[in-house]
N, C-alpha and C positions, 0 to 999 in steps of 0.2 A: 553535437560533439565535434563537426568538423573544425566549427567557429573557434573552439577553444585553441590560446596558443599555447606552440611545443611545452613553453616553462611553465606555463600553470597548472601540469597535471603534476608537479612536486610542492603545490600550492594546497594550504588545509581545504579541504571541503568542509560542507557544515555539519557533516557526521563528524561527532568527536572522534579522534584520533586518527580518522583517517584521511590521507591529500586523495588527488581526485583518480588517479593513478589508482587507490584500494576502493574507492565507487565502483572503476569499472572493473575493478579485477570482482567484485562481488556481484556486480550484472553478468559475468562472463560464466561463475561459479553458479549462478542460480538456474539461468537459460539455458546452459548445456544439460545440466540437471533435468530441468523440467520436460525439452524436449525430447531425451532419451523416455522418458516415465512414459507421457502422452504417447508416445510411440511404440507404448509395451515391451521397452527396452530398458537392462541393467542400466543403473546408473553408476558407474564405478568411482567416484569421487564420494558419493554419500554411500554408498560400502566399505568403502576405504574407510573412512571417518568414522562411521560406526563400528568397524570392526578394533579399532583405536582409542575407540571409547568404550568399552566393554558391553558392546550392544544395543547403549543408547544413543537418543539423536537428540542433543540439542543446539537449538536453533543460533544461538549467538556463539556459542563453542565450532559448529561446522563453519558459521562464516568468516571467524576470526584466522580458522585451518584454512580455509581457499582460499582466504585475503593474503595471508602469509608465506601459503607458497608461489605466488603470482608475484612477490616481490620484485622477480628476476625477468618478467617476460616484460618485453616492448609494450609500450600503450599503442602502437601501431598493430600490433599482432592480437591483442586484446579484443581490440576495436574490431576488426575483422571478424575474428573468430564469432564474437558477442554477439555481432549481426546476423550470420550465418545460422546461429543458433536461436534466434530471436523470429528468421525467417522459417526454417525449421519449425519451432514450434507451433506458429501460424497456421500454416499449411496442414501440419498434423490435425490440429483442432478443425481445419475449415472443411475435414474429409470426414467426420463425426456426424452418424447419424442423430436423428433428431431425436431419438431417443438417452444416444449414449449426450447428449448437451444435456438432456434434463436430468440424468440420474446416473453417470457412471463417475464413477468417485479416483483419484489417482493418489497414491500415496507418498503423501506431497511431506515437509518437513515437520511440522507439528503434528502430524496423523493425515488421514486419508481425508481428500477436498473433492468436492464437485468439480468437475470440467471445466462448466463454465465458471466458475469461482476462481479457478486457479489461473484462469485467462485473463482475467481481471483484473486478479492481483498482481501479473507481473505488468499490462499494464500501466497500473497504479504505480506501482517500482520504476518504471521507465521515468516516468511522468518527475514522478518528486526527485527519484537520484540523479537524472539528468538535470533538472533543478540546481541540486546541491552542488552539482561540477560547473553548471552555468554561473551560479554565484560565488565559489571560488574562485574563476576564471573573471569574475566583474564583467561579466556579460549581461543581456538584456535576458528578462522573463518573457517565455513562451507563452502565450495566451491560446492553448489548446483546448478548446469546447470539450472535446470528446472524452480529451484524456483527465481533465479537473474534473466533469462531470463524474468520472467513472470513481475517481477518488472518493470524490462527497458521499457517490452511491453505495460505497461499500463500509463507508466509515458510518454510515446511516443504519446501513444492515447490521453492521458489527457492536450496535451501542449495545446491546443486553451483556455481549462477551466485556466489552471494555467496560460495564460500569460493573459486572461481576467479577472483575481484578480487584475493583476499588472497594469490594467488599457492600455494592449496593445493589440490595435485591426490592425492585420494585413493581411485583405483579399489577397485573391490571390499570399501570397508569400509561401513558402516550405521547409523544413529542410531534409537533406538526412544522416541519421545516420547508421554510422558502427562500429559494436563493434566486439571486439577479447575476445579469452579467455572465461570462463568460465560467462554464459550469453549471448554470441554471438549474433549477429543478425545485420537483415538489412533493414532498416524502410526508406522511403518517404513520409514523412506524412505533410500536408496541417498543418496551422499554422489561419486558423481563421475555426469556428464550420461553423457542415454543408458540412464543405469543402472537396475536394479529389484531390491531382494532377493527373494530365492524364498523361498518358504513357509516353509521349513525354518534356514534361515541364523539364528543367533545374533547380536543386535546388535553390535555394537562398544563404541557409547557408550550411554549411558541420560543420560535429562532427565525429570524430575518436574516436577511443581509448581504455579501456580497459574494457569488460561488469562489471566487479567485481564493479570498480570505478564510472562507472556510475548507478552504484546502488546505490552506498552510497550517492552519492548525488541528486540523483531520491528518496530516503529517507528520505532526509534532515539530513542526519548523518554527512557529509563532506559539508563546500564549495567547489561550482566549482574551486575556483581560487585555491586553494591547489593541483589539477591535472591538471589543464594547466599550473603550474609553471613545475609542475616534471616530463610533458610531458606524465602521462596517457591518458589524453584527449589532443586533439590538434582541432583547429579548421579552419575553410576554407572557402572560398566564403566570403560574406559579415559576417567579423567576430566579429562586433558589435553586427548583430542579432544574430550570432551562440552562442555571449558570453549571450545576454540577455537570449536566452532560456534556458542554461546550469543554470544562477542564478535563474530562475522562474520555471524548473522543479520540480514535485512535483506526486511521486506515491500513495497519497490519498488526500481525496478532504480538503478544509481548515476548 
């Protein structure tokens, strides 16, 4: 973020509707959030908002309310604050017993999340909305191992939820994904919840290709069909489903 100049944070970022300025005012709103929760602490923004919404919490409704009110504060102060609260949560999580990483759950905005999932996910959020303010800004892409890989791995995990939006329930079949390059990784992951292939199981679908790429579209930044035409992504085995879960992946929830 430092790289980006003064005038391009009144510049669209590639979230519709919002310039880069409502990016960070929405990492500002989530990170303060999260680390107050991780800290068994009120969070008073998302009580405010739920108390405004008659109790309920949804997820694009609170963030278009903290985007909104953030209209007025500095991207200097933003930036600051964002950090601070980004170290914060850190920290909280790094003092988590090894117990409370596997099983204590925080109650996060769509319902209550694993620890370690929720650490993740705003990784992942780091990763691509710093993206989105880099290429409003016509900056260069970050080629971050750790934080693409983290993407791919969650958009991996999340295929039963993303293809049960799409309204596709497919027990017992399997996708075997390989990525190269920077994100790398090597996943066999069951395709309806609940689910786990066993050792022995033959994929269904096969996905190759390049980790970078399948970030951007485990983002929703890119169509699939723009890296299976130019051969980043290829796919294999039954390539109908390989193509359906390439359009329905999705590294956060709807």
């Amino acid at each position: 973020m430092q790289y980006t100049p003064p005038q391009a944070w009144d510049e669209p970022s590639r979230v519709p509707g919002w310039d880069s300025h409502d990016v960070l005012a929405h990492l500002h709103a989530q990170e303060t959030a999260a680390a107050a929760l991780v800290g068994e602490e009120v969070a008073p923004e998302l009580e405010e908002y739920r108390a405004s919404s008659g109790g309920t919490m949804d997820v694009d409704g609170f963030n278009a309310f903290a985007v909104e009110r953030r209209k007025q504060v500095s991207t200097r102060q933003l930036a600051v604050e964002w950090g601070k609260a980004a170290t914060l949560l850190l920290d909280r999580a790094a003092i988590a017993s090894d117990q409370d990483w596997a099983s204590h759950r925080i109650p996060w905005l769509g319902g209550d999340i694993p620890l370690r999932y929720l650490i993740q996910t705003r990784v992942v959020e780091w990763w691509i909305h710093g993206e989105d303010i880099r290429s409003g800004a016509g900056l260069d892409v970050r080629f971050v191992h750790n934080s693409i890989y983290l993407v791919n791995d969650l958009a991996i995990r999340m295929l039963p939820y993303a293809l049960g939006l799409a309204g596709l329930e497919l027990p017992g079949l399997s996708v075997q994904v390989d990525l190269e390059g920077v994100g790398e990784g090597s996943w066999h992951s069951a395709l309806a919840p609940g689910e786990r292939p066993s050792s022995d199981k033959e994929p269904d679908a096969l996905i190759q290709g390049r980790g970078f790429r399948f970030a951007l579209v485990a983002g929703r930044r890119d169509p699939a069909e723009r890296y299976l035409e130019d051969g980043n992504l290829v796919v294999g085995g039954d390539e109908d489903l390989a193509t359906a879960i390439l359009e329905n992946l999705r590294a956060f929830p709807a």
